[in-house]
PASE-593198 format. One record per residue (C-alpha): x negated, y negated, z negated. Coordinates in steps of 0.05 Angstrom, whole numbers. Layout:
ATOM;x;y;z
ATOM;X;Y;Z
...
//
This chain:
ATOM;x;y;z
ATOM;236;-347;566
ATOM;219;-270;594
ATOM;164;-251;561
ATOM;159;-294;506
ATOM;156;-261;443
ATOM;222;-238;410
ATOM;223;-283;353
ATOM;208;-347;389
ATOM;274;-331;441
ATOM;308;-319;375
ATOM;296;-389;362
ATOM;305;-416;428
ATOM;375;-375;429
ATOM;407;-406;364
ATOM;393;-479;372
ATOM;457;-496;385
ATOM;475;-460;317
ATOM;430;-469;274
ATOM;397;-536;244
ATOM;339;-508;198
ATOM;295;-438;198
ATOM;253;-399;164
ATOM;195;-368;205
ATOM;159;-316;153
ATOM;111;-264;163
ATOM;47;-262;212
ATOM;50;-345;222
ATOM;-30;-343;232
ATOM;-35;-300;287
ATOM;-39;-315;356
ATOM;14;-293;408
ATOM;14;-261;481
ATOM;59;-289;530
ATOM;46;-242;595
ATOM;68;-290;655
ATOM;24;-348;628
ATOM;-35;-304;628
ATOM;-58;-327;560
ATOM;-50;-325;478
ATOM;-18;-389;439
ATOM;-26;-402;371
ATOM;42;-407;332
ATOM;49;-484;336
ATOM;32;-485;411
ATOM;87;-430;424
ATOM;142;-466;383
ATOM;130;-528;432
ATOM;118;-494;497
ATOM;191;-459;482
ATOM;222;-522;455
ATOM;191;-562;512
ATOM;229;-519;558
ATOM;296;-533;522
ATOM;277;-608;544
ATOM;254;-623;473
ATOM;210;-694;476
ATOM;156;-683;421
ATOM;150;-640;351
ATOM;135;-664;289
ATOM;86;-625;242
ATOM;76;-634;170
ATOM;33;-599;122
ATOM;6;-631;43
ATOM;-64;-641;67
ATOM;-53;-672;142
ATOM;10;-704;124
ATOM;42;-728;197
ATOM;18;-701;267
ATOM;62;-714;338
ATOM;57;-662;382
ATOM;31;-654;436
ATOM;-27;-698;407
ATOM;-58;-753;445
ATOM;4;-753;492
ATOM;44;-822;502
ATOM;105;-804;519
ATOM;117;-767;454
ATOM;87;-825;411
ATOM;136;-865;450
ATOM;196;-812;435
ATOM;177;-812;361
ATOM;175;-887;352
ATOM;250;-890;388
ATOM;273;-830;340
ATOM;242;-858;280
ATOM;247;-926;284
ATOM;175;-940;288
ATOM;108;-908;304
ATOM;85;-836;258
ATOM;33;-864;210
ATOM;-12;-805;210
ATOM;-69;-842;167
ATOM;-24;-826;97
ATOM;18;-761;69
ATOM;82;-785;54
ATOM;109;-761;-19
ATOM;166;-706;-11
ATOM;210;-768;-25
ATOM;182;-801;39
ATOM;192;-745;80
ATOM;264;-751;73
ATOM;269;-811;117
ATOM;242;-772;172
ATOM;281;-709;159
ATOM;343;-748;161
ATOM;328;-785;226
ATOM;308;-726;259
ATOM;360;-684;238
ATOM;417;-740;243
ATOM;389;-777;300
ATOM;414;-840;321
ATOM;383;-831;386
ATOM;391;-774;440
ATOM;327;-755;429
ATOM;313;-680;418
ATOM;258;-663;376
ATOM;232;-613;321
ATOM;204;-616;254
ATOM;154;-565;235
ATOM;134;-556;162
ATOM;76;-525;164
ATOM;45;-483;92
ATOM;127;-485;66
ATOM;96;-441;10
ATOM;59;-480;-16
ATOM;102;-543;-29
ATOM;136;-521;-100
ATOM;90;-491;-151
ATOM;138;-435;-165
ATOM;207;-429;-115
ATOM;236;-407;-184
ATOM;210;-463;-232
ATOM;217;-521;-198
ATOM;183;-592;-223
ATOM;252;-642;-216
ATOM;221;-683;-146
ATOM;218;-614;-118
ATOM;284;-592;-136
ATOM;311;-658;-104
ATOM;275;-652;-44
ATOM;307;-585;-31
ATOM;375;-596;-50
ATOM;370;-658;4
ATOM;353;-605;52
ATOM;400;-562;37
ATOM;454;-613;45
ATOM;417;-633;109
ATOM;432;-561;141
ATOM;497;-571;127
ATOM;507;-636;154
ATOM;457;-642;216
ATOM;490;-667;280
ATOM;475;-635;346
ATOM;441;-674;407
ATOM;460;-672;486
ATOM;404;-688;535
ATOM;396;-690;606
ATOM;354;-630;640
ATOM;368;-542;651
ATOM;409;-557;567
ATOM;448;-609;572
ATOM;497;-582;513
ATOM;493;-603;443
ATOM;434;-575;406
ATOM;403;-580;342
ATOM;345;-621;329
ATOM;311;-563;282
ATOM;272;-561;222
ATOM;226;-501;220
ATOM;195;-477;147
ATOM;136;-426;160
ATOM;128;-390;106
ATOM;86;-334;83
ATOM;142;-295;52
ATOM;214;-322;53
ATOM;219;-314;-27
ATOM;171;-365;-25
ATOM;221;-421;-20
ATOM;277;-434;-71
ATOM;330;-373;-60
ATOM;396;-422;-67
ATOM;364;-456;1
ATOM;378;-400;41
ATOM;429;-353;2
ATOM;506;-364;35
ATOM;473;-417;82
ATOM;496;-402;156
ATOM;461;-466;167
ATOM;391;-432;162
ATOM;362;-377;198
ATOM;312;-328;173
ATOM;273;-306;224
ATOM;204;-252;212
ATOM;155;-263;247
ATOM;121;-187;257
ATOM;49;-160;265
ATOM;26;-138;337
ATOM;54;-77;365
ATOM;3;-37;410
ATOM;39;-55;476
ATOM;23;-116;452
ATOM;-51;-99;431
ATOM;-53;-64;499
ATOM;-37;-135;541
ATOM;-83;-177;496
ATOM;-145;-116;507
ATOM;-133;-127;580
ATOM;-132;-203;577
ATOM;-198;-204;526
ATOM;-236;-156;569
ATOM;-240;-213;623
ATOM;-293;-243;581
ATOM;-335;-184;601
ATOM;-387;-184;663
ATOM;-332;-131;680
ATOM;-285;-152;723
ATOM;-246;-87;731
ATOM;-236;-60;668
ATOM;-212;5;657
ATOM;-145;20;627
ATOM;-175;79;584
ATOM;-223;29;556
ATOM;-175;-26;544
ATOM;-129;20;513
ATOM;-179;52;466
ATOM;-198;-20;438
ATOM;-119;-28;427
ATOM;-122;32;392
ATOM;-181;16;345
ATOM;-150;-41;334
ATOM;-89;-16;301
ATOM;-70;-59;246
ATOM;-116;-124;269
ATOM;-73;-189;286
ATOM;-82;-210;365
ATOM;-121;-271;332
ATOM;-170;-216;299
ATOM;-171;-180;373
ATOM;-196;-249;395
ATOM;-245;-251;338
ATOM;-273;-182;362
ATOM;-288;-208;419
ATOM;-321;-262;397
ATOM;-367;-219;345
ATOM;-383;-162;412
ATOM;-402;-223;460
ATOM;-451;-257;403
ATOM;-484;-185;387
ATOM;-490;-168;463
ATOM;-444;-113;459
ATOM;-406;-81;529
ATOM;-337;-75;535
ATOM;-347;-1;525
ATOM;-373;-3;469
ATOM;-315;-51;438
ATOM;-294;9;390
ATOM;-350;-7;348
ATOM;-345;-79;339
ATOM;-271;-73;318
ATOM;-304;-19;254
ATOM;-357;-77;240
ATOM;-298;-128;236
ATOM;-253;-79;190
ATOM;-308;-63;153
ATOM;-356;-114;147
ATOM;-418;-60;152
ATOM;-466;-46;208
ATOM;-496;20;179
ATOM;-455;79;192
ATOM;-464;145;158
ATOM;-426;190;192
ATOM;-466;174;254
ATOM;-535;184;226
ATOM;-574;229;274
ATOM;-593;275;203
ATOM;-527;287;179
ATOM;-514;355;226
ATOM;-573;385;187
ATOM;-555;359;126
ATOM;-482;395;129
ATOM;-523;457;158
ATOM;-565;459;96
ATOM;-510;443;60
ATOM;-484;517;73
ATOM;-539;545;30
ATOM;-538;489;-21
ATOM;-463;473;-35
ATOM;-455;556;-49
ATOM;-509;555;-102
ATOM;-465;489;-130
ATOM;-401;507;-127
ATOM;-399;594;-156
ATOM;-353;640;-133
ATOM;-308;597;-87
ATOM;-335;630;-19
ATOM;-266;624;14
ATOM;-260;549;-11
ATOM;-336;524;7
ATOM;-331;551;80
ATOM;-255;520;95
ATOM;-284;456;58
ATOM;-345;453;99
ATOM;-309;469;164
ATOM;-264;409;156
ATOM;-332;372;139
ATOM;-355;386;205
ATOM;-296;362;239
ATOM;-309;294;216
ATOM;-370;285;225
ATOM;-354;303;296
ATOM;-301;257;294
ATOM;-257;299;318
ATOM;-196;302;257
ATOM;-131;298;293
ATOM;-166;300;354
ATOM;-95;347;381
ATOM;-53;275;378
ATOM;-45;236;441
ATOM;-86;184;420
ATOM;-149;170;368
ATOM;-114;140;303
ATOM;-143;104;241
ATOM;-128;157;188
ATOM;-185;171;144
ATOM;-242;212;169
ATOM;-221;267;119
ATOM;-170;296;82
ATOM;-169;361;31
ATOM;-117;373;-15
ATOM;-157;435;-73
ATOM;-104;475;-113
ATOM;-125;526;-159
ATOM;-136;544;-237
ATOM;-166;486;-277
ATOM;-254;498;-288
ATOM;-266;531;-219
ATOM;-300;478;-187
ATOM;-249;428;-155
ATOM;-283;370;-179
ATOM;-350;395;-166
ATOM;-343;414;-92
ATOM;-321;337;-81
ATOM;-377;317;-122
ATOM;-418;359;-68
ATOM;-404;337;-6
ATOM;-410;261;-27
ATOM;-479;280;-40
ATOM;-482;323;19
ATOM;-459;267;73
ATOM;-471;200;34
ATOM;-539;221;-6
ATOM;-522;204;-71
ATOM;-454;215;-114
ATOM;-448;136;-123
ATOM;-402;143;-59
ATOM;-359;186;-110
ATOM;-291;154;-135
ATOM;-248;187;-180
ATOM;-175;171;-202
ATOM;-136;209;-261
ATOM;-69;213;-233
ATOM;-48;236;-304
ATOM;-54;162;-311
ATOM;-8;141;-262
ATOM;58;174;-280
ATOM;93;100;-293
ATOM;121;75;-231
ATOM;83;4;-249
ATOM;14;43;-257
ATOM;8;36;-180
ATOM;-7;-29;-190
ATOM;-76;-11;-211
ATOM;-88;17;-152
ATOM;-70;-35;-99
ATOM;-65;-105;-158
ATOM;4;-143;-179
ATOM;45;-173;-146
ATOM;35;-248;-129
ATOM;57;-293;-200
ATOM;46;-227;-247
ATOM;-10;-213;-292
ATOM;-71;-189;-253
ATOM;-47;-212;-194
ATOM;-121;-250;-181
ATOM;-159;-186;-197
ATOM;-135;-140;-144
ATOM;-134;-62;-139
ATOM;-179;-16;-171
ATOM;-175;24;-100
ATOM;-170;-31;-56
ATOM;-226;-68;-82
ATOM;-268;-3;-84
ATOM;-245;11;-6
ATOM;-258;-61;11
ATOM;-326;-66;-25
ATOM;-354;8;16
ATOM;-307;39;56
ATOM;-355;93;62
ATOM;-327;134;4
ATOM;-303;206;-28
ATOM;-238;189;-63
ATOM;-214;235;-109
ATOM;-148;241;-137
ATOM;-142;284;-196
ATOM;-79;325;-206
ATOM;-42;297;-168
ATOM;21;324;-186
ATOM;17;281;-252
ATOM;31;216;-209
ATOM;94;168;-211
ATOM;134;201;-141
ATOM;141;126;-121
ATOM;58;122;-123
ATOM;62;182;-72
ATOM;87;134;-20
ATOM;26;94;-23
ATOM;-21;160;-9
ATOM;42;170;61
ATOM;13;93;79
ATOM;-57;117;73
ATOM;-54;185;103
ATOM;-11;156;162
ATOM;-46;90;177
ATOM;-111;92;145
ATOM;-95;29;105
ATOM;-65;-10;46
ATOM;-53;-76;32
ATOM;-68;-107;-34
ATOM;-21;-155;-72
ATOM;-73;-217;-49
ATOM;-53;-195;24
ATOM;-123;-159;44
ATOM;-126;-97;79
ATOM;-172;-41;54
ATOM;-189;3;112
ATOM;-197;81;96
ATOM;-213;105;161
ATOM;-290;122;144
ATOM;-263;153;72
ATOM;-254;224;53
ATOM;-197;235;12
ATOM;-188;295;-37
ATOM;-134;309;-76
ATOM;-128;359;-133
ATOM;-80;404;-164
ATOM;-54;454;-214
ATOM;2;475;-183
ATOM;23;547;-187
ATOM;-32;568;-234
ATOM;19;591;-281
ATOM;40;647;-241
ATOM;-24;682;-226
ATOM;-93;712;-258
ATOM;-160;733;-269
ATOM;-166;796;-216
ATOM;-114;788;-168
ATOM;-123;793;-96
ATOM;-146;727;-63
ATOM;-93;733;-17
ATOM;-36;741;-61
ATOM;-68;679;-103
ATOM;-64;639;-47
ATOM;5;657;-21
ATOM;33;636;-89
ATOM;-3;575;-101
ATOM;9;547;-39
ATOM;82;563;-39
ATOM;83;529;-115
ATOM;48;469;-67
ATOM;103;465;-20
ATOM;162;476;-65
ATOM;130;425;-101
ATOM;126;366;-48
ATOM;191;386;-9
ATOM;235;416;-62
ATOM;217;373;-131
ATOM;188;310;-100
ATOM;238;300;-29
ATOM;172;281;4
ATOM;168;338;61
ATOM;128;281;101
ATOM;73;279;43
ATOM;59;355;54
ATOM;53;359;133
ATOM;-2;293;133
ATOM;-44;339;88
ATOM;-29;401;143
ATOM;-76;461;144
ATOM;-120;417;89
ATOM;-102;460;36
ATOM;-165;496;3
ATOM;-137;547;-49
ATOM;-194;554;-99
ATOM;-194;638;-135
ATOM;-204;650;-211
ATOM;-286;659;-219
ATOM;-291;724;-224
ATOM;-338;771;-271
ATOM;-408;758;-228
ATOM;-396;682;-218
ATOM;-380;667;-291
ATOM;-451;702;-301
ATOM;-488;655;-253
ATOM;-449;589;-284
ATOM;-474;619;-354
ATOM;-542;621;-333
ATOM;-541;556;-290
ATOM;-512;526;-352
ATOM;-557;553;-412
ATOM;-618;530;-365
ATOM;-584;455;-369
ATOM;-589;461;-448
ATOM;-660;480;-453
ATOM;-683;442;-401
ATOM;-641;376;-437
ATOM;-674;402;-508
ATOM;-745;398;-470
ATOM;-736;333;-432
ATOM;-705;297;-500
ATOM;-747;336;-554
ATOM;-818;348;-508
ATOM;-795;419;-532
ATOM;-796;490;-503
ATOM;-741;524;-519
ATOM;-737;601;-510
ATOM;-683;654;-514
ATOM;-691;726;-534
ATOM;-654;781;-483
ATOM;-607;796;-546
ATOM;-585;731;-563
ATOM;-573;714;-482
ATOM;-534;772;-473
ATOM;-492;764;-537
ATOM;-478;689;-512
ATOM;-463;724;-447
ATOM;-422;760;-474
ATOM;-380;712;-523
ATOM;-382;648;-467
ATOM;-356;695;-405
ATOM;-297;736;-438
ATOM;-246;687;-410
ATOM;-250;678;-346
ATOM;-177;642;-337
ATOM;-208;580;-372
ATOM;-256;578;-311
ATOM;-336;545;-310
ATOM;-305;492;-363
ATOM;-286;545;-415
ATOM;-353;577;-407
ATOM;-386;506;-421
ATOM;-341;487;-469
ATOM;-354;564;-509
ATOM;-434;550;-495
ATOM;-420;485;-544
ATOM;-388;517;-595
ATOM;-422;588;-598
ATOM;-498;561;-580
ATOM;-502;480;-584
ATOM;-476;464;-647
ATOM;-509;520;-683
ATOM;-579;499;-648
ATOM;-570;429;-657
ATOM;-562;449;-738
ATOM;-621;483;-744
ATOM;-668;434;-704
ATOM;-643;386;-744
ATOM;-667;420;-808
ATOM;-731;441;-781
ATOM;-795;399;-768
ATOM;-817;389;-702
ATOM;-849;432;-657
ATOM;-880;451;-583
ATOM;-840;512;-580
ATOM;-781;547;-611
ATOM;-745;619;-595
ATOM;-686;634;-612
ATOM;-694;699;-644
ATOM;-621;716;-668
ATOM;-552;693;-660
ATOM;-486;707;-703
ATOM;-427;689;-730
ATOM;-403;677;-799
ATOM;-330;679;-791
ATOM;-316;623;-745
ATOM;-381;580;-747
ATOM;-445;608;-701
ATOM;-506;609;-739
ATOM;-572;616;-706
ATOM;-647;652;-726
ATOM;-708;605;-699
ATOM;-781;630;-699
//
């Protein structure tokens, strides 16, 4: 049994303990065995390891098949089954649960010394709820309960000639799944997981698949990398892969790329569209005039850009890794431009801001919020709906995600983002698996503004913002691990400063009279007194950032304008002559 996988010898170890099991976990996969050279699927493994134990035939049992002998087509079983069972397997009906009981007991109290198995194949899907059972499936299970504790062992002639059980093996997705008074204090049942590919394992199967190549010396660097890529995939995916680069004509080399079109279902990638370099090079002029007064932030934001489109983020670990293409984690004072600078370079690498996803983590400080983001559990509300980010990831994995204040989230939620920033995926509570590794992921953040203002040095603004960062995550939150995956990421944005709050002024009054033109067929015109009085009122607190100016350009020059349009007829052209205030309202002149 060398080289089998762990699980399976498991099994094979405990037969002479252990009447019934529960194999849970990755039952759909397929599995490597080295010295036979190939991959089995789950029910050909059980019966090449129970064959071995000089077991004559396995029974297998699902709702919609109803009876199969295995090995099919093979006489000597049939024969073995008829002996055991006192005739031959009808497979042409499904027996009712209370049918199956005949067999259950012959096999498992055999009147014969015959050894065989029982496999029940879909176990989850035999009670409508394993908490709520309907009364023929609560006596179906308490029979097999009593039947693990009353199952007699066999002795057979061949390398196990002691007693051993004839077993009955559940597969099941999850082991909650099946009643939990089956299993709980029973010695007479094993739980056994069945677990996802490791990448030694990935590494084998690479080397094994590659043979379907012209090839026939594969590399280990290029076997390797398609384990590597394939971090996360099932061996039965790795087949799939395969199958996918052989249809489109692709080489072994070039492997890397079919395992992205199997994660993510798309053929068109951005990142390596020959125009994006000059797009980010442009984008050094253009984000600038976007994002005001944030010099230090734009160039460490766009540096990082670079990197991924390059490809090379975490290009210093040993080997490549599905993390997501990018990560930034922007602290600063609220208004300066956080949200805008993500805003930017979705438009700057994906064309258009409809790549732009944005979560308010203010929303998420319940532990059970996360449930938006990845759906409910199986049997609770919302369950069929799945996660807002999931879904999202799922649907176009070619994304800006951006995760407002962070700080504001549930610490339990936090662990998700460890998943994401780690692996590069999540699992929803259906069981899919949103990939994030084309995604750039930005998270935002107060902290620390509390302690610093308008004027100081940038340097001393950043020291004590991202010190409020760190005490933050490895003081408040325990989550140390949370604050080295973002590393070096961390873009401290500055208070705008006198200048800046200028240009946002100006970029902003040209929105309003540009909106009063395109909605009115209107020109709208300022006097030089009346723009440098709203200069003046909109800019005088800077702390409040480019939101405070807007929000002051509303109040002092909006609402007063929209007043006296109102009351006036139309016209082709209107200047705004004068501008004051009568205690707290604005009041404007128009001419």
């Amino acid at each position: 049994m060398a080289g089998f996988p762990a699980f399976v010898r498991e099994l094979d170890a405990t037969l002479s303990v252990h009447p019934q099991y529960v194999l849970w976990g990755n039952l759909h996969d397929s599995f490597l065995v080295p010295q036979e050279g190939r991959l089995f699927p789950l029910r050909d493994l059980l019966w090449e390891t129970l064959r071995r134990s000089g077991y004559s035939f396995m029974i297998v049992y699902d709702q919609v098949d109803g009876l199969r002998v295995h090995p099919a087509d093979d006489r000597d079983a049939a024969d073995a089954a008829a002996s055991l069972f006192g005739s031959r397997v009808d497979e042409r009906k499904v027996p009712s649960l209370e049918g199956l009981r005949t067999y259950l007991s012959a096999l498992a109290r055999p009147g014969h010394p015959v050894r065989a198995a029982f496999v029940v194949d879909y176990a989850s899907r035999i009670a409508r709820s394993a908490t709520e059972l309907e009364p023929a499936e609560k006596d179906f299970f308490v029979f097999c309960e009593k039947l693990s504790r009353t199952a007699t062992p066999v002795r057979a002639d061949g390398d196990r000639p002691k007693p051993l059980y004839n077993p009955i093996i559940w597969l099941a997705e999850r082991p909650g799944d099946l009643p939990p008074w089956l299993t709980t204090d029973n010695d007479g049942i094993r739980e056994i997981p069945v677990p996802r590919p490791h990448l030694g394992d990935r590494q084998q199967t690479a080397r094994l698949l590659a043979r379907a190549f012209e090839s026939t010396d594969p590399s280990v660097d290029v076997t390797d990398d398609f384990a590597q890529e394939a971090e996360g995939l099932t061996l039965q995916a790795m087949i799939e892969v395969t199958r996918l680069a052989k249809e489109r004509d692709v080489t072994l080399e070039e492997l890397p790329d079919a395992v992205r079109t199997y994660k993510l279902g798309v053929l068109d990638n951005p990142w390596k569209r020959e125009h994006l370099r000059k797009r980010i090079v442009d984008g050094e002029q253009r984000v600038p005039a976007r994002v005001v007064g944030q010099p230090q932030a734009v160039t460490k934001t766009l540096d990082i850009l670079k990197r991924a489109v390059l490809g090379l983020s975490g290009a210093q670990a040993a080997r490549a890794s599905s993390r997501p293409r990018g990560v930034l984690f922007f602290a600063g004072p609220t208004g300066v431009g956080k949200t805008e600078l993500a805003k930017a370079i979705t438009s700057l690498v994906f064309g258009s801001e409809d790549a732009y996803l944005r979560f308010d983590m203010s929303e998420f400080s319940a532990e059970h919020a996360g449930d938006r983001l990845i759906g409910s559990p199986p049997g609770y509300v919302g369950f069929e709906a799945g996660g807002e980010l999931t879904n999202a990831v799922r649907q176009d994995p070619f994304r800006v995600i951006l995760f407002d204040e962070i700080e504001k989230a549930h610490p339990r939620i936090l662990d998700k983002f460890l998943q994401i920033l780690e692996d590069g995926r999540l699992t929803d509570g259906r069981g899919n698996t949103a990939f994030f590794s084309e995604s750039i992921l930005v998270f935002t953040s107060n902290l620390g503004t509390r302690h610093v203002r308008p004027g100081m040095p940038y340097t001393d603004l950043e020291t004590e913002i991202r010190g409020a960062v760190t005490e933050h995550f490895t003081t408040e939150l325990n989550r140390p691990e949370l604050l080295n995956r973002f590393g070096d990421n961390i873009v401290i944005f500055d208070f705008i400063g006198p200048e800046a709050a200028g240009r946002i002024f100006e970029l902003q009054l040209t929105n309003i009279c540009r909106r009063v033109s395109d909605e009115h067929h209107m020109k709208l015109l300022l006097s030089d007194e009346v723009t440098a009085t709203l200069r003046d009122w909109c800019t005088s607190e800077l702390d409040k950032g480019g939101r405070g100016i807007g929000m002051a350009l509303e109040s002092s020059f909006i609402n007063p304008l929209a007043r006296a349009l109102f009351d006036r007829g139309p016209a082709t052209e209107v200047t705004v002559t004068g501008i004051r205030r009568d205690g707290n309202i604005a009041v404007v002149d128009l001419r």
